[in-house]
VEXTORLO-176910 format. One record per atom (N, C-alpha, C): residue number from 1; chain; atom name; x, y, z. Coordinates in steps of 0.02 Angstrom, whole numbers. Layout:
   i ch at      X      Y      Z
 NUM  A CA      X      Y      Z
...
This chain:
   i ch at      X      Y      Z
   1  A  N   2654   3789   4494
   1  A CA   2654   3815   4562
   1  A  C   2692   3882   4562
   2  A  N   2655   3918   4588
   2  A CA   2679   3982   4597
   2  A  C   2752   3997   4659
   3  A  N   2808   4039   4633
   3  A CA   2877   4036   4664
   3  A  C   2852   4067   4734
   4  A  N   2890   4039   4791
   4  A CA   2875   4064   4846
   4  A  C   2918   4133   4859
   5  A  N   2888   4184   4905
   5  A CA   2945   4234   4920
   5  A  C   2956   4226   4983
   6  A  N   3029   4288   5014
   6  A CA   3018   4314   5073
   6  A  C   3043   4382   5076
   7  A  N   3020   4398   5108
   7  A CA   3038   4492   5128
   7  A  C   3118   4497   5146
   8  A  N   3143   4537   5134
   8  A CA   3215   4565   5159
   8  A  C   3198   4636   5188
   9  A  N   3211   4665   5241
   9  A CA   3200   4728   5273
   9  A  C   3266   4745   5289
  10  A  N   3291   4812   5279
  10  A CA   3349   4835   5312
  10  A  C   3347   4923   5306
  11  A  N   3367   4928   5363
  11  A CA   3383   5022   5368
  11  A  C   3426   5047   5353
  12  A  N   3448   5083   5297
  12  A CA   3498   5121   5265
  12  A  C   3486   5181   5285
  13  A  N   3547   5216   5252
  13  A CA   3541   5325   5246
  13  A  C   3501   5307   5214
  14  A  N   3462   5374   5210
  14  A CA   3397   5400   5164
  14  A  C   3476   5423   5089
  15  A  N   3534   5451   5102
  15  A CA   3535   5486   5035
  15  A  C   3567   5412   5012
  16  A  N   3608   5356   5044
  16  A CA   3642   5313   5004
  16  A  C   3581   5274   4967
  17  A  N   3523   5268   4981
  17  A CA   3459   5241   4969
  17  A  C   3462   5266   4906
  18  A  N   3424   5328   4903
  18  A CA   3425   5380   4821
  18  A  C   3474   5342   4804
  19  A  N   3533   5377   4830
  19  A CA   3596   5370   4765
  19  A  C   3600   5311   4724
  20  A  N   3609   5251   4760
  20  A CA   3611   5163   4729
  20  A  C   3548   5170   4691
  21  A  N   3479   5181   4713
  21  A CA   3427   5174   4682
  21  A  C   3444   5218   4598
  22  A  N   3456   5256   4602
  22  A CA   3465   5308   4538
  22  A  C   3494   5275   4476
  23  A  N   3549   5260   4537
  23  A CA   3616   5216   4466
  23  A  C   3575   5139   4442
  24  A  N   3543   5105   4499
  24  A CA   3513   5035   4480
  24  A  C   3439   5067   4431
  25  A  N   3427   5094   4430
  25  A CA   3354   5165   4394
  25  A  C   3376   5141   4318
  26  A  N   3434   5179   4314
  26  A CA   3483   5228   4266
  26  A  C   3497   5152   4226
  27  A  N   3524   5079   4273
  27  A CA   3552   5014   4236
  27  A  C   3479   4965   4225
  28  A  N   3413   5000   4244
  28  A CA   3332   4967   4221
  28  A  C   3346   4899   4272
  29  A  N   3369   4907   4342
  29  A CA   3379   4846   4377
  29  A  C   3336   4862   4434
  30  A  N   3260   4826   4449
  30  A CA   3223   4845   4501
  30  A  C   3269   4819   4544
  31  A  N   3275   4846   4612
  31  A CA   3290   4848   4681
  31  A  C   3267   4786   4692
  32  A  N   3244   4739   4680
  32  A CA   3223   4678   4699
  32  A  C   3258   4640   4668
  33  A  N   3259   4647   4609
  33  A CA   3325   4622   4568
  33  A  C   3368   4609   4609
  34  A  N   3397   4657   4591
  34  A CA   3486   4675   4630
  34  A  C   3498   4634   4710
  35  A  N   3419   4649   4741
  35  A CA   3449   4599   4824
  35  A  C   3449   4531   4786
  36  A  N   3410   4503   4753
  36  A CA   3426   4432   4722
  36  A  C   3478   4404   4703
  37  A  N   3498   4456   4650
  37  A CA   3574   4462   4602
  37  A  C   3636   4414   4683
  38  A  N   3625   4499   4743
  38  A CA   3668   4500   4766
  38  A  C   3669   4427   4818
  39  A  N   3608   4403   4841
  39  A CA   3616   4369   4863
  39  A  C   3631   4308   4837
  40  A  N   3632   4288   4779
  40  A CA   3644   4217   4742
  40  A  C   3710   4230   4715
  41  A  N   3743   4295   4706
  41  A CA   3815   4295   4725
  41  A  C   3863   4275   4791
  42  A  N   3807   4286   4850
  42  A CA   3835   4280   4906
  42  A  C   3882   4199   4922
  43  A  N   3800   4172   4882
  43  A CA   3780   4087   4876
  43  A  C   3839   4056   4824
  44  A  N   3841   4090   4769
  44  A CA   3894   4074   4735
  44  A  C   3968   4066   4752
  45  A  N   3990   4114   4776
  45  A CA   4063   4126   4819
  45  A  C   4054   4115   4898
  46  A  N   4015   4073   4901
  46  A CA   4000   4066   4975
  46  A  C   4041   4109   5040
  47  A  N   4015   4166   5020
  47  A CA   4041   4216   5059
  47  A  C   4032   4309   5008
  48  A  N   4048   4357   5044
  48  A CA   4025   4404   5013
  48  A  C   4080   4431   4928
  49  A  N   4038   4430   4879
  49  A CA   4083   4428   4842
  49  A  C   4118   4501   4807
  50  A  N   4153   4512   4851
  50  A CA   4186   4560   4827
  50  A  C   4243   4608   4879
  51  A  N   4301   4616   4883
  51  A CA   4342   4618   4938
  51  A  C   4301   4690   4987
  52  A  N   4326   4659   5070
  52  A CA   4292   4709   5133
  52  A  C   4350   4711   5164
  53  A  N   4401   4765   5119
  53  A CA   4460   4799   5182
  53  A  C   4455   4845   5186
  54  A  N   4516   4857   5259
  54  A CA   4524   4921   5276
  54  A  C   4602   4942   5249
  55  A  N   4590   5009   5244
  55  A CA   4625   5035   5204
  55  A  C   4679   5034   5270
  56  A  N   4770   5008   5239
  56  A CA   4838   5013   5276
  56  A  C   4842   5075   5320
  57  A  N   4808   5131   5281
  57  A CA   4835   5215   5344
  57  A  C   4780   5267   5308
  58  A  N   4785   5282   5338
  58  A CA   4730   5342   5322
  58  A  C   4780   5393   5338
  59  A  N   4751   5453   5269
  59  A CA   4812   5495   5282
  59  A  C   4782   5558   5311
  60  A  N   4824   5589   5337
  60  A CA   4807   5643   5400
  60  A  C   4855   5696   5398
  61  A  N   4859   5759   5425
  61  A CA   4897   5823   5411
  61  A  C   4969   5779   5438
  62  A  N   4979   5743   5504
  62  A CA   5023   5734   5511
  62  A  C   5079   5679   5466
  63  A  N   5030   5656   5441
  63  A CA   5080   5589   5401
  63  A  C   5104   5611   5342
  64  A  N   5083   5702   5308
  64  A CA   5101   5729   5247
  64  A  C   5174   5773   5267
  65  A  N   5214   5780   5225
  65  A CA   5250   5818   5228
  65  A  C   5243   5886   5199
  66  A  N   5266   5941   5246
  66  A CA   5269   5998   5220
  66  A  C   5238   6006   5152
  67  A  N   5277   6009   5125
  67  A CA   5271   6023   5031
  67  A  C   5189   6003   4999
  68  A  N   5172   5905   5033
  68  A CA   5129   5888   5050
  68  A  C   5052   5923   5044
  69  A  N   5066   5932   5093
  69  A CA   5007   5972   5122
  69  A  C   4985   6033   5097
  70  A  N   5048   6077   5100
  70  A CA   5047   6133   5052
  70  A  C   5024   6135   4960
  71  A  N   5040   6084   4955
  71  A CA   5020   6087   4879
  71  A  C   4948   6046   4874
  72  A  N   4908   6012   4930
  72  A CA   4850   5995   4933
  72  A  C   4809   6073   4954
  73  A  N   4841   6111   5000
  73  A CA   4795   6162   5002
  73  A  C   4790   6213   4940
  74  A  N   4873   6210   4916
  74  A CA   4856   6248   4829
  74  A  C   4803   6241   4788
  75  A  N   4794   6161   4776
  75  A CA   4734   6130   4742
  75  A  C   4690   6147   4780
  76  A  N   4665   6135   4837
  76  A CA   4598   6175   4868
  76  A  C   4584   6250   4850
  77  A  N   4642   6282   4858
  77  A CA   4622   6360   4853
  77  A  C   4599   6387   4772
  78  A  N   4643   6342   4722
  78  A CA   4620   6361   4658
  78  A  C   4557   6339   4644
  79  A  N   4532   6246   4661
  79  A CA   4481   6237   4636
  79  A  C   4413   6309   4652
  80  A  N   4422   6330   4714
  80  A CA   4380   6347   4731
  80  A  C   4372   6424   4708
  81  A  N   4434   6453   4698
  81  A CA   4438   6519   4638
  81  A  C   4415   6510   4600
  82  A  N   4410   6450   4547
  82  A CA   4379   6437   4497
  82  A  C   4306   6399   4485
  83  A  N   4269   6397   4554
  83  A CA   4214   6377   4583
  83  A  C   4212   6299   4539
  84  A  N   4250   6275   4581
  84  A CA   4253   6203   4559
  84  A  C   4236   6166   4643
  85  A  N   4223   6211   4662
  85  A CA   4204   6173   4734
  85  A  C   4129   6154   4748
  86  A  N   4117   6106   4779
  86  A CA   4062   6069   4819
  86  A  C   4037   6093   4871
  87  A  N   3958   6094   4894
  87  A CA   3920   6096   4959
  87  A  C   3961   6037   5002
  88  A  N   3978   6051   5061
  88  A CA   3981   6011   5120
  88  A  C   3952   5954   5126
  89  A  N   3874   5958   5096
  89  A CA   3827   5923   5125
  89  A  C   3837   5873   5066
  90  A  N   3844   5874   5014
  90  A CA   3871   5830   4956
  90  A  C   3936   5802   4956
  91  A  N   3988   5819   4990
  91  A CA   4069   5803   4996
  91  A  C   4050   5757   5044
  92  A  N   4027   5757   5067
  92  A CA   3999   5689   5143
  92  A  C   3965   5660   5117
  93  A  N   3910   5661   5086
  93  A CA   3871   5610   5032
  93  A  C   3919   5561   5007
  94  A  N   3937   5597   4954
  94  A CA   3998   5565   4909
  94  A  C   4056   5502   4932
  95  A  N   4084   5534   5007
  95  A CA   4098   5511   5055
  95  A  C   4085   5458   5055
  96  A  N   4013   5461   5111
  96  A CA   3973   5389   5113
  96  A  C   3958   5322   5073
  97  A  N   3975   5369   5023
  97  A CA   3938   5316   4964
  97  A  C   4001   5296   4911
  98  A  N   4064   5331   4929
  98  A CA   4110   5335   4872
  98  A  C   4093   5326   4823
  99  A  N   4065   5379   4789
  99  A CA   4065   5406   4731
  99  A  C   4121   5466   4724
């Protein structure tokens, strides 16, 4: 007897889509795979397996000190002398997807 299926549908970003797809591409793991994988992990640890926190503080101009801050904008100003800097539109990607 042939295994029964069912559909899984869900709406993601279009770029976090690419991106996961690339790396699961890149590890020869069809996308069908991987929802399986993930869901019989779910089943396994009866619950999602792998920790969902939020981070204690998020840091912000105000929570840095002087020196702080200043030596984060040093590193900004050189990387970018030395064109070690990123499109916008990729620093928010990256972001999204922490990479």
């Amino acid at each position: 007897m042939a295994a029964k299926t069912a559909n899984v549908t869900a709406r993601i970003q279009p770029d976090i889509k690419k991106n996961a797809e690339a790396i699961l591409e890149q590890l020869g793991i069809p996308v069908s795979v991987f929802i399986d994988m993930t869901y019989r992990q779910v089943i396994n640890h009866k619950g999602i397996p792998f920790a969902v926190d939020l981070p204690k503080s998020v840091t912000t101009k105000d929570s840095l000190t002087d020196e702080e801050f200043n030596t984060m904008m040093k590193n900004g100003l050189k990387q970018a002398k030395e064109d070690k800097s990123i499109a916008v539109a990729d620093a928010f990607a990256s972001l999204r997807t922490g990479i």
